[in-house]
C-alpha positions as MATLAB code, in Angstrom:
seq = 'XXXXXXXXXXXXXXXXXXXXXXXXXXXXXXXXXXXXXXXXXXXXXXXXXXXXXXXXXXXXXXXXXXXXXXXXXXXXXXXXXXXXXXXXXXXXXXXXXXXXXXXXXXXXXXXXXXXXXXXXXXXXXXXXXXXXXXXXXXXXXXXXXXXXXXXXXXXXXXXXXXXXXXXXXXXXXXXXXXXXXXXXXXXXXXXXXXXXXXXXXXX';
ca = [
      91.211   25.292  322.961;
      90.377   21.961  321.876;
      91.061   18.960  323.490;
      93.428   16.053  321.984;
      93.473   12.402  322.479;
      96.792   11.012  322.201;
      97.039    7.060  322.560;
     100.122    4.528  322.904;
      99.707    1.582  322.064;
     102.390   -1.503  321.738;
     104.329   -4.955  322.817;
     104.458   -5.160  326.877;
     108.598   -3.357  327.191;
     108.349   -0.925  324.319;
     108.663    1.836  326.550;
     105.330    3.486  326.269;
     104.545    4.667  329.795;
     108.543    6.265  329.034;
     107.273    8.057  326.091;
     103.800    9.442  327.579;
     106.152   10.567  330.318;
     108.160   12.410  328.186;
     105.221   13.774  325.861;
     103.865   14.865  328.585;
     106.374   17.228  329.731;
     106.577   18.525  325.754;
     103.073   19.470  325.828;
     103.377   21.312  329.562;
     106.822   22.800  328.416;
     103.961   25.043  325.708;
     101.501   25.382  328.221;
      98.742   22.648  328.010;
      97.896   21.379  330.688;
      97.942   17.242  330.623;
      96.037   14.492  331.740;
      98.003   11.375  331.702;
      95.944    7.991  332.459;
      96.106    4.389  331.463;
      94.078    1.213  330.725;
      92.963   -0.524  332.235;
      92.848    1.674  335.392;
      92.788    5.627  335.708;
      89.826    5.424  338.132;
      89.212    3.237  341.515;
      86.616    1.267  339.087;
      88.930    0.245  336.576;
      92.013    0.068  338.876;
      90.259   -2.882  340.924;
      89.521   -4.654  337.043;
      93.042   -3.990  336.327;
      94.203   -6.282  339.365;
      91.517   -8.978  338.371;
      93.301   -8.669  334.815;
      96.659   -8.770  335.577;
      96.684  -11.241  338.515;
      98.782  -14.380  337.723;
      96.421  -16.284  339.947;
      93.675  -15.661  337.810;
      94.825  -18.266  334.805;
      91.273  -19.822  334.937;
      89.863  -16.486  333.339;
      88.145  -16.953  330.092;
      88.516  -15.164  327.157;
      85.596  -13.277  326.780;
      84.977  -12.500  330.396;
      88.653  -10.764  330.259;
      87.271   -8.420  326.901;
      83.777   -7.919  329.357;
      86.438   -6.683  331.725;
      88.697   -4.602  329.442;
      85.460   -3.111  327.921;
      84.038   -2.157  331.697;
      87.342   -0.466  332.787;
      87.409    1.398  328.969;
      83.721    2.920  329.710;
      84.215    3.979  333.494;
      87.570    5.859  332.321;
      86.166    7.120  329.533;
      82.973    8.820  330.937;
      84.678    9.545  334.512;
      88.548   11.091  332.917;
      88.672   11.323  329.636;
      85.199   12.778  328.192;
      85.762   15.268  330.658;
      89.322   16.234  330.361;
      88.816   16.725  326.398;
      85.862   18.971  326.931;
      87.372   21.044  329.103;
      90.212   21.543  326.305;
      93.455   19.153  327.985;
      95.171   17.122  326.304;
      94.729   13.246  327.452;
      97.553   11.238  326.833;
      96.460    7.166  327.324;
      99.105    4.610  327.943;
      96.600    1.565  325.946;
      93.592    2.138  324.058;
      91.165    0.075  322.217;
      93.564   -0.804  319.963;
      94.643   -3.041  322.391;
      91.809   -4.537  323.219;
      91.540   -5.137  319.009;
      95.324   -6.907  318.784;
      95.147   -8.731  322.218;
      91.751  -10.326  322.630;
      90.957  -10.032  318.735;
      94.410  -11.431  317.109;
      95.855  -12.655  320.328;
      92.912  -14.176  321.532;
      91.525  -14.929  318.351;
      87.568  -13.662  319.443;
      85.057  -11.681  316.752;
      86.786   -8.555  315.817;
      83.578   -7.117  315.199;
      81.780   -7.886  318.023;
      84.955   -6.221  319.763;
      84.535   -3.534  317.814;
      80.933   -2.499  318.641;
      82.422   -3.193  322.090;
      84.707   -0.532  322.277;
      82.467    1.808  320.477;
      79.620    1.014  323.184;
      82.461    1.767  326.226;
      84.154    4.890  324.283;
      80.627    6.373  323.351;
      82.523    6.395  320.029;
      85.274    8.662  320.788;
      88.285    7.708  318.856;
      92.108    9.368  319.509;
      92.976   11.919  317.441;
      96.665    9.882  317.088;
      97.737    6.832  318.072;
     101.715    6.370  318.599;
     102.687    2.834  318.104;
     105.904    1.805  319.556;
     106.612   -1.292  317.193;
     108.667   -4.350  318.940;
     109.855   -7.753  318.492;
     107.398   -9.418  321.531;
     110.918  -10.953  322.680;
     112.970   -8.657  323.255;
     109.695   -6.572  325.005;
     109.028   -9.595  327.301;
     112.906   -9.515  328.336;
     112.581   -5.963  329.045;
     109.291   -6.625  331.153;
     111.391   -9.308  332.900;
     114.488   -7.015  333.877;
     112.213   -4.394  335.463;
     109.268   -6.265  337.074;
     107.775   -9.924  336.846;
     105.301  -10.997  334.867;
     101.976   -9.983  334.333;
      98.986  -12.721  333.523;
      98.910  -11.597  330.129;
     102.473  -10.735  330.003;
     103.181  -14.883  331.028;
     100.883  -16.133  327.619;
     104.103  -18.156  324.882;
     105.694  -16.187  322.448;
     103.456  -17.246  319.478;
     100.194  -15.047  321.133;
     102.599  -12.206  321.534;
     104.090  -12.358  317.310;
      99.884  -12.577  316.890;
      99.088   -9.397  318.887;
     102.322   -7.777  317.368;
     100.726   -8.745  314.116;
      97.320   -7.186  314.595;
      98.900   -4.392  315.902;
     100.671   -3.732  312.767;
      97.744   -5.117  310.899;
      95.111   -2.587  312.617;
      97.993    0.977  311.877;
      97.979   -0.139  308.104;
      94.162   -0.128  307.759;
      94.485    3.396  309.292;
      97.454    5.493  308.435;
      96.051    8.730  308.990;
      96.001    8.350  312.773;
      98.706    6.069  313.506;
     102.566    7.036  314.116;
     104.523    3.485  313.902;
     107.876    4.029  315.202;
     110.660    1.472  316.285;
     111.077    0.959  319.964;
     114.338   -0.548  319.860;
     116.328    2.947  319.797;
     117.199    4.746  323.303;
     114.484    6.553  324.792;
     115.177   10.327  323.816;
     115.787    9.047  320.230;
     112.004    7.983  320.358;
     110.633   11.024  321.936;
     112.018   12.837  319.358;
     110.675   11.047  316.122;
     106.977   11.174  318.064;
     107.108   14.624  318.372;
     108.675   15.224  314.418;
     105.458   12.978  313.567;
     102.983   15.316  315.934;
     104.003   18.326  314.298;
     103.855   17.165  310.527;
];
């Protein structure tokens, strides 16, 4: 059986580690088995980027050594989990992709699109997901969420206005690709969600 590559992608609070959660158990409820992972992490490489990423403390980062970073944690998970998860016919399901690396660093950040591009095609060996769900939010009412449940990450702390620009390119990247990308609202409950992903899987 072939392997899939599902992606999530979104606003920080849309829910998307919820709805791999909940995908996940769909796909084991048929019988295939699931490997569920997340970026930047899934592997003791790209966990220890992840806490140079996310650390508050490290607010003198530059720009593009925190896409060197993203791009480093993409190709150890990608050769280490999810290369070899697909080939062996399980369905991956990633909580962040390189569409996030596209709408944060490239539309947040503002850095060469295209260099990120060949980036993440130089990390992913080109592998691309088969779908990506995108769990559309208003970056405010995502950031309250994140603050309810946790504090806030270093990325998670940038102003509102590089949050509407990575919503943007978000939205901006699924309408120059319609074929893979499942936009849905994040601002119904949880099951509601879940349900309109899978409806979209099995179209």
């Amino acid at each position: 059986m072939k392997g899939i590559l599902l992606t999530f992608e979104g606003a920080d609070g849309a829910g998307k580690t919820t709805q791999l959660e909940l995908l996940a158990t769909f796909f084991q409820s048929r019988g295939r088995e699931v490997i569920k992972t997340r970026e930047p992490g899934g592997t003791v490489v790209s966990e220890s980027i992840r806490q140079l990423l996310l650390d508050p403390a490290m607010h003198s980062m530059v720009s593009s050594t925190e896409l060197l970073l993203y791009e480093a944690a993409r190709a150890q998970l990608v050769s280490e989990v999810i290369k070899p998860a697909l080939e062996s016919g399980k369905v991956v399901l990633c909580d962040r992709f390189t569409d996030s690396t596209l709408a944060y660093q490239g539309y947040g950040r503002g850095l060469d699109r295209k260099i990120i591009e060949k980036l993440n095609d130089l990390a992913t060996g080109g592998l691309k997901p088969d779908k990506t769900i995108l769990l559309d939010l208003h970056p405010e009412l995502g950031l309250q969420r994140v603050q309810l449940k946790r504090g806030a990450d270093r990325l998670e702390q940038e102003d509102l206005l590089f949050h509407l620009r990575v919503r943007e390119g978000f939205l901006d990247i699924a309408d120059q690709d319609r074929a893979r990308f499942i936009v849905i609202s994040a601002e119904e409950d949880a099951q509601q969600v879940h349900q309109k992903i899978v409806e979209a899987l099995q179209e």
